[in-house]
GUDREN-150329 format. One record per residue (C-alpha): residue number from 0; residue in three letters; chain; x, y, z. Coordinates in nm, 4 decimals. Layout:
REM residues N
<r NUM, "ALA", "A", <X, Y, Z>>
...
END
This chain:
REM residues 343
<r 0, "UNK", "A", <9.2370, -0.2529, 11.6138>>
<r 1, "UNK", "A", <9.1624, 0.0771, 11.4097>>
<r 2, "UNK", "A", <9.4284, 0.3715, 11.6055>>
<r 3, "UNK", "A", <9.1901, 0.6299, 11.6612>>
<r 4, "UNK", "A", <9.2561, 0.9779, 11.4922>>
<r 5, "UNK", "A", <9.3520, 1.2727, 11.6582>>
<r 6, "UNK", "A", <9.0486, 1.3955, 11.5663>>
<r 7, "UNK", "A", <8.8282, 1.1793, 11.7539>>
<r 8, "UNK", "A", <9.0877, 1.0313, 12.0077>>
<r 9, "UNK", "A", <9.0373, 0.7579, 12.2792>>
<r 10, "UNK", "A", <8.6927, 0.9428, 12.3101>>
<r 11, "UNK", "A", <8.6086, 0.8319, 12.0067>>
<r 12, "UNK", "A", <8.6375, 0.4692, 12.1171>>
<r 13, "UNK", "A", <8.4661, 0.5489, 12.4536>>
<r 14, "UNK", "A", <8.1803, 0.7616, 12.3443>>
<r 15, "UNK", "A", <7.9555, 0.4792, 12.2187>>
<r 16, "UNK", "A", <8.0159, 0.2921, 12.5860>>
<r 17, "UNK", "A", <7.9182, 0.5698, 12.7852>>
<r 18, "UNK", "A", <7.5962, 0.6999, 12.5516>>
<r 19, "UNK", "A", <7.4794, 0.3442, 12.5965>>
<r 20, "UNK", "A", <7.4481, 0.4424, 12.9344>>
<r 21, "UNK", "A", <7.2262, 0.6420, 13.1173>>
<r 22, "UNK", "A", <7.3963, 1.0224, 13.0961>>
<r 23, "UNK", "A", <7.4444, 1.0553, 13.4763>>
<r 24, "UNK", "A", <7.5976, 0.7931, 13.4913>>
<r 25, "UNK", "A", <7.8004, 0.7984, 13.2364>>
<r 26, "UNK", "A", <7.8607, 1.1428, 13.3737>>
<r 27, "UNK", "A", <7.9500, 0.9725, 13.7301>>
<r 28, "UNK", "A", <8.2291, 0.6778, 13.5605>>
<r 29, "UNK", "A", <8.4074, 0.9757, 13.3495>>
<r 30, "UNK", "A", <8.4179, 1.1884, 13.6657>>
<r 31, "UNK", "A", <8.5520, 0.8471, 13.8719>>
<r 32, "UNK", "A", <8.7969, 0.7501, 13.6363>>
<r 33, "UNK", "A", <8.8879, 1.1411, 13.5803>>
<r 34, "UNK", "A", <8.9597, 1.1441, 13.9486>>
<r 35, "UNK", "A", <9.1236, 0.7776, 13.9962>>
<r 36, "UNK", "A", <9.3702, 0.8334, 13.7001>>
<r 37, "UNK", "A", <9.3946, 1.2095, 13.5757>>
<r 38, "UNK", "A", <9.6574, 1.0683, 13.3279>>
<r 39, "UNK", "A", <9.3784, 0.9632, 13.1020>>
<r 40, "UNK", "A", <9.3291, 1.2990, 13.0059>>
<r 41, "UNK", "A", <9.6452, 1.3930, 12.8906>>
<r 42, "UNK", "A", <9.6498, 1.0716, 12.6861>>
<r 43, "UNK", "A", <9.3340, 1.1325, 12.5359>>
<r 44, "UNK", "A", <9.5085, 1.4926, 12.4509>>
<r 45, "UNK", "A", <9.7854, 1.3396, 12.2599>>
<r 46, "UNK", "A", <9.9811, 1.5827, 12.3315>>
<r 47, "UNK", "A", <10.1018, 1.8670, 12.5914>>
<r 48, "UNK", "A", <9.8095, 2.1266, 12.6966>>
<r 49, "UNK", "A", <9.8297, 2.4235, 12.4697>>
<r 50, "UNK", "A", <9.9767, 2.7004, 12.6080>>
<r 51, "UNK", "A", <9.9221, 3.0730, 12.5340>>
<r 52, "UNK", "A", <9.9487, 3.3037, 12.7946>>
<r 53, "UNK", "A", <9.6988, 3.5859, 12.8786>>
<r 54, "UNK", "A", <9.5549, 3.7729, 13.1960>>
<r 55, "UNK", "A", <9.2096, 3.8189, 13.2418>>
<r 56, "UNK", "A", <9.0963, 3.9748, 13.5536>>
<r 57, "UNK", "A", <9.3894, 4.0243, 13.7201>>
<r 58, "UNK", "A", <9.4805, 3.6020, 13.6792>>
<r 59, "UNK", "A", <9.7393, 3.4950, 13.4580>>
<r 60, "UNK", "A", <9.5624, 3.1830, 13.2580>>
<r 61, "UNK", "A", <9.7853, 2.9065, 13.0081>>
<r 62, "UNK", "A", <9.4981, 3.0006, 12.7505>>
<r 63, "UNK", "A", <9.1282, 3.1164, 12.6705>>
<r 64, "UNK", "A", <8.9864, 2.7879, 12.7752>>
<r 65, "UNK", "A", <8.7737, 2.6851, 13.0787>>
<r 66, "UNK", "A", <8.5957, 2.4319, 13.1707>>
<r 67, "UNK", "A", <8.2678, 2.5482, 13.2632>>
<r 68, "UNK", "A", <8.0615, 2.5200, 13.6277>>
<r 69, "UNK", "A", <7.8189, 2.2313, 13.6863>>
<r 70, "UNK", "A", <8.0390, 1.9276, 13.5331>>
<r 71, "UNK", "A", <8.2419, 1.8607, 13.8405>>
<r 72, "UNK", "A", <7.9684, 2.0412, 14.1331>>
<r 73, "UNK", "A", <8.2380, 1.8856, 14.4037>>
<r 74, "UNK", "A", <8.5538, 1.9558, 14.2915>>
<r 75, "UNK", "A", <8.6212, 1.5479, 14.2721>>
<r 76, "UNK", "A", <8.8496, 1.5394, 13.9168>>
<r 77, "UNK", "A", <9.0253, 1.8710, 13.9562>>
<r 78, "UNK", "A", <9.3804, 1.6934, 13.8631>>
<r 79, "UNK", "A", <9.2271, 1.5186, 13.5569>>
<r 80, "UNK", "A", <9.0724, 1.8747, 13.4147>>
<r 81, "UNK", "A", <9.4139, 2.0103, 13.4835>>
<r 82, "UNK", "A", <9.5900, 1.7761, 13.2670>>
<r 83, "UNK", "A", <9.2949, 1.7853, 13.0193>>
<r 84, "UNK", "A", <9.4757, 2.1217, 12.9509>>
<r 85, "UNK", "A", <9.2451, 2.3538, 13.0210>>
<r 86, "UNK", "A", <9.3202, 2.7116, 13.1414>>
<r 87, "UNK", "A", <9.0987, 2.7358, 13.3906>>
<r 88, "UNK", "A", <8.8764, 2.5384, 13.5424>>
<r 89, "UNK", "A", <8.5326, 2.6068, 13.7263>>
<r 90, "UNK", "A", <8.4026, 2.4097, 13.9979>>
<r 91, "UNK", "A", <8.0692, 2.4109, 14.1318>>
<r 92, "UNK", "A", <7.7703, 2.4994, 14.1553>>
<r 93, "UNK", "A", <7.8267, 2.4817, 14.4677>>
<r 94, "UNK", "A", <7.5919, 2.5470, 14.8211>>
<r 95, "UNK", "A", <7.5945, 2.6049, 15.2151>>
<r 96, "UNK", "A", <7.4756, 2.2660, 15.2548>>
<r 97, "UNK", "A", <7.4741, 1.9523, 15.1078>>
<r 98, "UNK", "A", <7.1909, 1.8693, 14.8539>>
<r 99, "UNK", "A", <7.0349, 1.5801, 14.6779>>
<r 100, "UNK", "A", <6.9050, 1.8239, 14.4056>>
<r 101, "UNK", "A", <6.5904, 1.7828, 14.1674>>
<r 102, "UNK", "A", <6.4767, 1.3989, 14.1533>>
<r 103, "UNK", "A", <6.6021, 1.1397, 13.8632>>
<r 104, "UNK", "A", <6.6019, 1.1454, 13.6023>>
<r 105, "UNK", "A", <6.6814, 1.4605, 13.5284>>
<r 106, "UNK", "A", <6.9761, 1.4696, 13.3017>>
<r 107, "UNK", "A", <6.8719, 1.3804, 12.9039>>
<r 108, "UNK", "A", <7.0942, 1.4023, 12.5851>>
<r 109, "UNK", "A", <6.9864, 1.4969, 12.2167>>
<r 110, "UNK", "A", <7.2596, 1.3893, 12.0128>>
<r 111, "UNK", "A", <7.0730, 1.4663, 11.6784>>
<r 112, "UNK", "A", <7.0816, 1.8421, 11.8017>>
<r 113, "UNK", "A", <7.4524, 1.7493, 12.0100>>
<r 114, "UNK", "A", <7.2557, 1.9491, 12.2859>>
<r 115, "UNK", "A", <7.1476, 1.8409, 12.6465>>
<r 116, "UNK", "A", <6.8925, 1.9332, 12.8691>>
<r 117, "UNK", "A", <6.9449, 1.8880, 13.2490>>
<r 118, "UNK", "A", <6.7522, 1.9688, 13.6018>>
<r 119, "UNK", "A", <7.0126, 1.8990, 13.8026>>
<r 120, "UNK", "A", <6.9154, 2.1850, 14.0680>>
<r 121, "UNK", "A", <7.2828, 2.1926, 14.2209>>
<r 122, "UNK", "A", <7.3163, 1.8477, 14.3825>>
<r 123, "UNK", "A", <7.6306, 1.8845, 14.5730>>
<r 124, "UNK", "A", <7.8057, 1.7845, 14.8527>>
<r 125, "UNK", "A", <7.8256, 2.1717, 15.0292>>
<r 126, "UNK", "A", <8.1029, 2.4294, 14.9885>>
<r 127, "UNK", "A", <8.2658, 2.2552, 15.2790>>
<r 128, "UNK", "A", <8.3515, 1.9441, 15.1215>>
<r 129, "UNK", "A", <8.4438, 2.1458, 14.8479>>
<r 130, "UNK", "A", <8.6831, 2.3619, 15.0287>>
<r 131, "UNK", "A", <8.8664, 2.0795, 15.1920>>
<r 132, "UNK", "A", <8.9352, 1.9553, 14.8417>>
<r 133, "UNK", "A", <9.0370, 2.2742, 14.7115>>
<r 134, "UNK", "A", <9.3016, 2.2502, 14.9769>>
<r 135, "UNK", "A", <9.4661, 1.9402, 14.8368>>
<r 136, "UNK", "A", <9.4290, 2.0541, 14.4733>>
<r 137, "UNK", "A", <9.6840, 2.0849, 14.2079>>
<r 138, "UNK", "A", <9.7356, 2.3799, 14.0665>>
<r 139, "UNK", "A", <9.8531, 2.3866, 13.7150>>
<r 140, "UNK", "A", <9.5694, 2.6441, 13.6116>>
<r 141, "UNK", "A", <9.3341, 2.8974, 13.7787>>
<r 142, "UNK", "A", <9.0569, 2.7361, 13.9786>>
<r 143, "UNK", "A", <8.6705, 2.9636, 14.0139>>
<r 144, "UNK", "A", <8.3828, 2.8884, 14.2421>>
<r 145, "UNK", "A", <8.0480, 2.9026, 14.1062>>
<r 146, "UNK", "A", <7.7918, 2.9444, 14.4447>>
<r 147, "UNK", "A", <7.4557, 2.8958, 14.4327>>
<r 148, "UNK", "A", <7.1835, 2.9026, 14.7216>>
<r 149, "UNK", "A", <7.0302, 2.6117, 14.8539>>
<r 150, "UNK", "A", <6.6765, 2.5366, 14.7628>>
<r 151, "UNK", "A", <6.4905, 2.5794, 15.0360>>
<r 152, "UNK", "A", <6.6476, 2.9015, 15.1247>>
<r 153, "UNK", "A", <6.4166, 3.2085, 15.0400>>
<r 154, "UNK", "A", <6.5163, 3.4248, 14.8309>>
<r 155, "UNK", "A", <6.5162, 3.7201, 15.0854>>
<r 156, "UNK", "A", <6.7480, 3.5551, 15.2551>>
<r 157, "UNK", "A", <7.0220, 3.4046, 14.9338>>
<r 158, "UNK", "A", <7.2699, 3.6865, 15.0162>>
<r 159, "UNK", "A", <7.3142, 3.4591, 15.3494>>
<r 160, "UNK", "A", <7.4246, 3.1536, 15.1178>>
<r 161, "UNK", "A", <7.6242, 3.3551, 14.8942>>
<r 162, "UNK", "A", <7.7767, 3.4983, 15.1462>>
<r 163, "UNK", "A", <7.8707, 3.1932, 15.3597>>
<r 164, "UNK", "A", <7.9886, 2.9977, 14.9721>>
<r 165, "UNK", "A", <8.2215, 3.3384, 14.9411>>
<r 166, "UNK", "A", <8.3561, 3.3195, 15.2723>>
<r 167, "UNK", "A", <8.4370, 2.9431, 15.2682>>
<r 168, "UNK", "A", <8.6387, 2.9535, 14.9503>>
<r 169, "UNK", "A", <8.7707, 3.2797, 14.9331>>
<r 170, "UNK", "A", <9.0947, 3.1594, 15.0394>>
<r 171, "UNK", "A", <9.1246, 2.8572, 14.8202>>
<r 172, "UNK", "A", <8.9497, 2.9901, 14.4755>>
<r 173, "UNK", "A", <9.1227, 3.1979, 14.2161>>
<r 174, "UNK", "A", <8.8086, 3.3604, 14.1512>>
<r 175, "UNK", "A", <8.4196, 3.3759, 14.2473>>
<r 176, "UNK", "A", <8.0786, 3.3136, 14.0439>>
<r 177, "UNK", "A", <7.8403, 3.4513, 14.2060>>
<r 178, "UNK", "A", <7.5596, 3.2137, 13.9818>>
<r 179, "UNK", "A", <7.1666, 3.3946, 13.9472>>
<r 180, "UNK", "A", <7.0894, 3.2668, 13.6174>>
<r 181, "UNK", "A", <7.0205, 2.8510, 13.6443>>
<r 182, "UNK", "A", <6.6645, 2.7688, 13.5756>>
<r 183, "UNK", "A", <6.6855, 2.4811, 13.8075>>
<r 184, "UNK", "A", <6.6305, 2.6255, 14.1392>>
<r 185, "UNK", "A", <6.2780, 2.7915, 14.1689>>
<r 186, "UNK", "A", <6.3270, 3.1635, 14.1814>>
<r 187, "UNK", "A", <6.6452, 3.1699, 14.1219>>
<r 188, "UNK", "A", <6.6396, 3.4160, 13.8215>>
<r 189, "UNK", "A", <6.4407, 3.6424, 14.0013>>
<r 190, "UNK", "A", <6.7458, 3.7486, 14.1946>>
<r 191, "UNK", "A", <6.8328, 3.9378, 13.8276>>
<r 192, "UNK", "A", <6.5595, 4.1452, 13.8851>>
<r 193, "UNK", "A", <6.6133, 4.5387, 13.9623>>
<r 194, "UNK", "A", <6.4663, 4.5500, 14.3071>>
<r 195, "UNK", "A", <6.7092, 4.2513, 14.4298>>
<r 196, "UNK", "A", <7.0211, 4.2126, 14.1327>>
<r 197, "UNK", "A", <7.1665, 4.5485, 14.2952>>
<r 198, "UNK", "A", <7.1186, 4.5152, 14.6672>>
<r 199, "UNK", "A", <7.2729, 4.1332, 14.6674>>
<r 200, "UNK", "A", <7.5515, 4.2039, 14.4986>>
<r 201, "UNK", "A", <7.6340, 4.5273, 14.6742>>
<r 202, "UNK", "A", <7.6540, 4.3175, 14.9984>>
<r 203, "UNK", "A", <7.8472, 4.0330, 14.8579>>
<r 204, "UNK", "A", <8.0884, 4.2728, 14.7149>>
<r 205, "UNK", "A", <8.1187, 4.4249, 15.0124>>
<r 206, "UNK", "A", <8.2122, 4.1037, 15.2044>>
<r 207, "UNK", "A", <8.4576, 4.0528, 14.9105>>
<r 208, "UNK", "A", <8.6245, 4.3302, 15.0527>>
<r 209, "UNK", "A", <8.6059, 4.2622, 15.3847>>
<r 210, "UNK", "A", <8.7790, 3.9214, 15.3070>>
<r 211, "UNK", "A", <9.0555, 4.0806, 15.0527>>
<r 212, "UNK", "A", <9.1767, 4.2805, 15.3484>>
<r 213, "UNK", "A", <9.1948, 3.9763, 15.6000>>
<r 214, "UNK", "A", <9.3665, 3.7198, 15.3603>>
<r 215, "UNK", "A", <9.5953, 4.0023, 15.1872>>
<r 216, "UNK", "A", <9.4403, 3.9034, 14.8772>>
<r 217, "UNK", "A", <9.2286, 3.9952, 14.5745>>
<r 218, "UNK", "A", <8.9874, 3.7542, 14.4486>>
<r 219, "UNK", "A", <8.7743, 3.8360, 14.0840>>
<r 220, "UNK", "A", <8.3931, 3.8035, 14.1570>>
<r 221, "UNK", "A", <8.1959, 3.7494, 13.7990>>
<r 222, "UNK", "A", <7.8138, 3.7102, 13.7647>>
<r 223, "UNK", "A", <7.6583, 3.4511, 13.5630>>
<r 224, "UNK", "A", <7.3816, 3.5640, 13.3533>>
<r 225, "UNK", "A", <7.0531, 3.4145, 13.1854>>
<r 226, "UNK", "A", <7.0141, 3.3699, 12.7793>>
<r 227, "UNK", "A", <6.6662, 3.4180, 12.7848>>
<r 228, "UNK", "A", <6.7027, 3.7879, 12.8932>>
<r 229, "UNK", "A", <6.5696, 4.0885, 12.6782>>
<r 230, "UNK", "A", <6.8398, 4.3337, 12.5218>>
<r 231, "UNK", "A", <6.6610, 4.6143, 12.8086>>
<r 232, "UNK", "A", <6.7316, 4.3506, 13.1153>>
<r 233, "UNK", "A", <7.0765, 4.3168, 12.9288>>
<r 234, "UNK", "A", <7.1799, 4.6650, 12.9224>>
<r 235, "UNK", "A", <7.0347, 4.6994, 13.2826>>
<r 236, "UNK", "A", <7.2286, 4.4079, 13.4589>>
<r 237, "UNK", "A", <7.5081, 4.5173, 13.2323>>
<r 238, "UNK", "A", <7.4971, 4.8621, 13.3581>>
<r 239, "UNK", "A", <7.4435, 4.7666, 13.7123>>
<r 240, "UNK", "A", <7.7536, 4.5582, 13.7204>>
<r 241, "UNK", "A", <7.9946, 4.8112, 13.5996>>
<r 242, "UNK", "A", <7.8708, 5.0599, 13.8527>>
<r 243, "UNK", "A", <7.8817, 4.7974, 14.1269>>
<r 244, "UNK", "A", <8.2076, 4.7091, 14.0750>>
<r 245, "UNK", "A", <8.1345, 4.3489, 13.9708>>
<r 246, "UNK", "A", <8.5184, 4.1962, 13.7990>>
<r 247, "UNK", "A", <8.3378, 4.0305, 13.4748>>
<r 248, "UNK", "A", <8.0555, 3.8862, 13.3732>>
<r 249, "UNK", "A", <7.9732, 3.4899, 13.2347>>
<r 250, "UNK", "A", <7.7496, 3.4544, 12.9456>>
<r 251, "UNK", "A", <7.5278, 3.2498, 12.9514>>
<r 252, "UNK", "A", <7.3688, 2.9770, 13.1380>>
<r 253, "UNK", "A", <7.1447, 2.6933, 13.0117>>
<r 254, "UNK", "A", <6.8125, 2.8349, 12.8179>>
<r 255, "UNK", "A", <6.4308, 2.7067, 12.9039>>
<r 256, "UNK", "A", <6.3657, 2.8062, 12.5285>>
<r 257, "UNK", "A", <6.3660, 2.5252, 12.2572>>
<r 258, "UNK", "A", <6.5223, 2.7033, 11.9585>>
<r 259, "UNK", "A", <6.5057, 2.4281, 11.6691>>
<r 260, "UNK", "A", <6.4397, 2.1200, 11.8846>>
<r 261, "UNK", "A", <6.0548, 2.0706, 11.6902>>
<r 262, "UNK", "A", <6.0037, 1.7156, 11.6846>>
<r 263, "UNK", "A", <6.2691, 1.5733, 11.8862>>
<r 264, "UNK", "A", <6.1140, 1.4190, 12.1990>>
<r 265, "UNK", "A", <6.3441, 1.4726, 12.4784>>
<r 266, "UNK", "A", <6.2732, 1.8896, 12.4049>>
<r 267, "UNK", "A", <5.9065, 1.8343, 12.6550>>
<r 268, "UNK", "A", <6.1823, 1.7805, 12.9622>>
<r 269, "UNK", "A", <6.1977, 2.0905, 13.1874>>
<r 270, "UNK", "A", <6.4619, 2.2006, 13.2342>>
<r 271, "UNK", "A", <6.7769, 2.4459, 13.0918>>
<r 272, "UNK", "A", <6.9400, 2.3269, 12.7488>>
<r 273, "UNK", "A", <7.2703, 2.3292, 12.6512>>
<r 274, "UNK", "A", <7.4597, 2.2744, 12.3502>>
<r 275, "UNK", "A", <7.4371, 2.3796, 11.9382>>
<r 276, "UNK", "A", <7.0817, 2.4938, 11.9947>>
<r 277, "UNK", "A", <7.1819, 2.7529, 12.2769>>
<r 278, "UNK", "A", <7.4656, 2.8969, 12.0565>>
<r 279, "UNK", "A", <7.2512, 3.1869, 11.9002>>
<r 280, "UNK", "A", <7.1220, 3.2829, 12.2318>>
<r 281, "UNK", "A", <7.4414, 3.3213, 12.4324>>
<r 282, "UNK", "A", <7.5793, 3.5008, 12.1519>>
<r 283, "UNK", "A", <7.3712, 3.7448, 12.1587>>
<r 284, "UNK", "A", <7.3573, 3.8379, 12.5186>>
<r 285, "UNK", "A", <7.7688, 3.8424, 12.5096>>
<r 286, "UNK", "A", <7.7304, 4.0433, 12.2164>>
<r 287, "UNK", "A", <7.5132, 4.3038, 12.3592>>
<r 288, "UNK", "A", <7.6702, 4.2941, 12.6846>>
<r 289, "UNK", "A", <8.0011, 4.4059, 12.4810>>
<r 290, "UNK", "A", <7.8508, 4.6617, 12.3205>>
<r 291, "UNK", "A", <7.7008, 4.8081, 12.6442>>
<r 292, "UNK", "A", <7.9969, 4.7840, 12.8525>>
<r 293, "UNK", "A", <8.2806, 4.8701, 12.5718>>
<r 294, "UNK", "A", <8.6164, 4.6429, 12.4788>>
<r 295, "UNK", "A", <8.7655, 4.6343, 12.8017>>
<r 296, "UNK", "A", <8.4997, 4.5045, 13.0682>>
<r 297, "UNK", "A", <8.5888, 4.1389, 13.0985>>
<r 298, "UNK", "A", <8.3241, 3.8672, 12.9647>>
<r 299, "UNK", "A", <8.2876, 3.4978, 12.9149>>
<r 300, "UNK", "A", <8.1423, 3.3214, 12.6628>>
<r 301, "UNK", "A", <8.0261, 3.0081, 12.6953>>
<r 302, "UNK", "A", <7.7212, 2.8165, 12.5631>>
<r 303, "UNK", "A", <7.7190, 2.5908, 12.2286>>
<r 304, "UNK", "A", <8.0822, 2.6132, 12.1778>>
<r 305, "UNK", "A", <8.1536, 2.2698, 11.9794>>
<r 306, "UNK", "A", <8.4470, 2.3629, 11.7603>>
<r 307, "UNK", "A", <8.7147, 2.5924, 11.7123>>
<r 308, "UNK", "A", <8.4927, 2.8007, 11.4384>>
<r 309, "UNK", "A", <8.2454, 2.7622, 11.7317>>
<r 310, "UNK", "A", <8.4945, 2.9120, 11.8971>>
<r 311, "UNK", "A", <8.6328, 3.1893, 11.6924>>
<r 312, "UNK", "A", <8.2596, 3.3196, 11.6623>>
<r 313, "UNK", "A", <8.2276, 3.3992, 12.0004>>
<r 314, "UNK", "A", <8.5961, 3.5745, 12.0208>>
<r 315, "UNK", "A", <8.4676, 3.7821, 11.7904>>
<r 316, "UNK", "A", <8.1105, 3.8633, 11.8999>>
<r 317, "UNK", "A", <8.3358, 3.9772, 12.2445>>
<r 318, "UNK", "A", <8.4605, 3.6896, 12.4488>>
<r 319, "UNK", "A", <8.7555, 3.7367, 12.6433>>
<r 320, "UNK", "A", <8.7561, 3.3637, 12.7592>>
<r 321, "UNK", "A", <8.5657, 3.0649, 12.6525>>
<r 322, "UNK", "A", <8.4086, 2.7729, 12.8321>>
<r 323, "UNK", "A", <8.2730, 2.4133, 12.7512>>
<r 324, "UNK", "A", <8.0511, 2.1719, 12.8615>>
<r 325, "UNK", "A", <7.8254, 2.0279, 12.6408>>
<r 326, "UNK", "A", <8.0806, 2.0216, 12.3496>>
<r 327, "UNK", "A", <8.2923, 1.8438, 12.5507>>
<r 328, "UNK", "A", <8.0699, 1.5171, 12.6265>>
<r 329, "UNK", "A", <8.0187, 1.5295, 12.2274>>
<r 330, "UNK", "A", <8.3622, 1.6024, 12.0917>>
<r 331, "UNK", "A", <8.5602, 1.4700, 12.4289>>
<r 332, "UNK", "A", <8.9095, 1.6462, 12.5319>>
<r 333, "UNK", "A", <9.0255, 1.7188, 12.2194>>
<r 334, "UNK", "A", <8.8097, 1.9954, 12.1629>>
<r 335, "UNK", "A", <9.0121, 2.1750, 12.4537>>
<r 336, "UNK", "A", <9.3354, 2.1351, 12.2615>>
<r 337, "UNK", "A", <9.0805, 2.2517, 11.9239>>
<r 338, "UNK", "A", <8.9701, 2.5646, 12.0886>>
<r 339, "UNK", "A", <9.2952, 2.6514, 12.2484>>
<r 340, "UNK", "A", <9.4117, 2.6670, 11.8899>>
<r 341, "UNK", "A", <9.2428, 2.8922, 11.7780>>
<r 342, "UNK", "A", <9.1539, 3.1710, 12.0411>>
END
């Protein structure tokens, strides 16, 4: 047998196995064998998680790479992404209750474009399964939250589910998403809006407080943001946040655009897309979003990162931190250890 390179890596071998498969669940064996032998990952490493030190937001991370919300909702392989080497790791999204989410299928690849699309609509478990596994969890890097509302909660009433997600992981997390930005919940982006961005997060803020003084503790509280935002709604949310007092800001989520997908069929799905394709978009949010709010306001960039240049790009259009997803079904663990090299 062929030893695969370090280039490629076990992954290599296992790719064409699981994109034979249907993607969730392909998606559901990688996250079962993740959690049944954690190992794996390190093997598929070859070699020791990369380690260079840095604090962002007050938490002192092993390097600029996390792995980013919606590929473990439940928390179920958190001592596989740990040895996987990344330096953070974000669980989630996450809600009061349990939920089955949007109907199948609803998860599609488009490997000419190495881009996904997915309408998940946060099928989890509930923040309380969550939490108890957060209790049991190693901790070898810093562990955030991503919350999200339920479905059938109206949207007058979301600071209710935020609110009970912040209050049942406060203790456990290392920091908080507050998440307002996927396109899979219906009306969810309109809580970005002026009239109820400001008033939501004021409260939730608030309760932040409210819980740092119980617990004797300080927990970051970053808000996810949309790609298909204009530079105005940008600078606005941007704005908004510093005054607030919000710790950092994540950008970006999954697009409903279809930047350069003409003629590939899976691109009618609804839907948010991730991968190559989202790159230009989530740059330029992060990009504008650093110019509004200056060098030191802390931001994540995340969206289309495939390889360390990938990577490197969004450093410099104002990244603090990094985060994968989509790069990482198409490259596989390696492209932690890729990144990590480079940022």
């Amino acid at each position: 047998m062929k030893t695969p390179s370090h280039s490629g890596g076990l992954y290599a071998l296992a790719r064409p196995g699981l994109f034979a498969l249907e993607p969730e669940r392909a998606h559901e064996l990688t996250l079962a064998a993740l959690a049944r032998l954690p190992a794996v990952a390190q093997r598929m490493m070859f070699g020791e998680p990369a380690h260079a030190p840095l604090e962002f937001c007050g938490l002192r991370l092993r390097n600029r790479v996390g792995l980013a919300a919606g590929l473990d909702k439940d928390g179920v392989a958190i001592a596989g992404w740990m040895r996987m080497g990344f330096g953070f790791v974000e669980l989630g999204t996450v809600t009061p209750r349990p939920q089955p989410g949007n109907p199948p299928p609803r998860l599609f690849r488009l490997p000419s474009r190495r881009a996904l699309i997915n309408r998940m609509g946060f099928n989890n478990a509930g923040v309380n399964a969550l939490a108890e596994r957060l209790r049991r969890a190693p901790r070898e890097a810093a562990i955030g939250v991503n919350l999200g509302k339920n479905a059938d909660t109206p949207l007058a009433r979301a600071i209710d589910d935020y609110r009970l997600g912040l209050e049942a992981v406060y203790s456990l997390a290392d920091y908080i998403t507050v998440n307002l930005s996927s396109p899979n919940t219906a009306g969810l982006r309109e809580l970005q809006e002026r009239d109820r961005f400001e008033p939501l997060l004021r409260e939730l803020l608030q309760t932040r407080d409210r819980l740092a003084d119980r617990h004797g503790r300080y927990r970051p509280l970053l808000v996810k943001l949309a790609p298909d935002l204009a530079d105005a709604e940008v600078d606005r949310l941007a704005d908004a946040a510093a005054t607030l007092g919000v710790d950092g800001l994540i950008a970006t989520n999954t697009t409903v655009m279809r930047p350069g997908l003409e003629g590939c069929a899976p691109a009618a799905e609804t839907g948010g897309l991730s991968g190559a394709p989202l790159a230009p978009l989530a740059e330029r949010v992060l990009r504008r979003l650093r110019l509004r709010l200056g060098p030191s306001y802390p931001l994540v960039g995340v969206g289309g990162i495939l390889s360390g240049e990938d990577a490197a790009r969004r450093r410099e259009a104002g990244a603090d931190v990094l985060q994968i997803y989509t790069g990482l079904i198409y490259r596989g663990p390696t492209l932690v250890r890729e990144v990590a090299s480079v940022v």
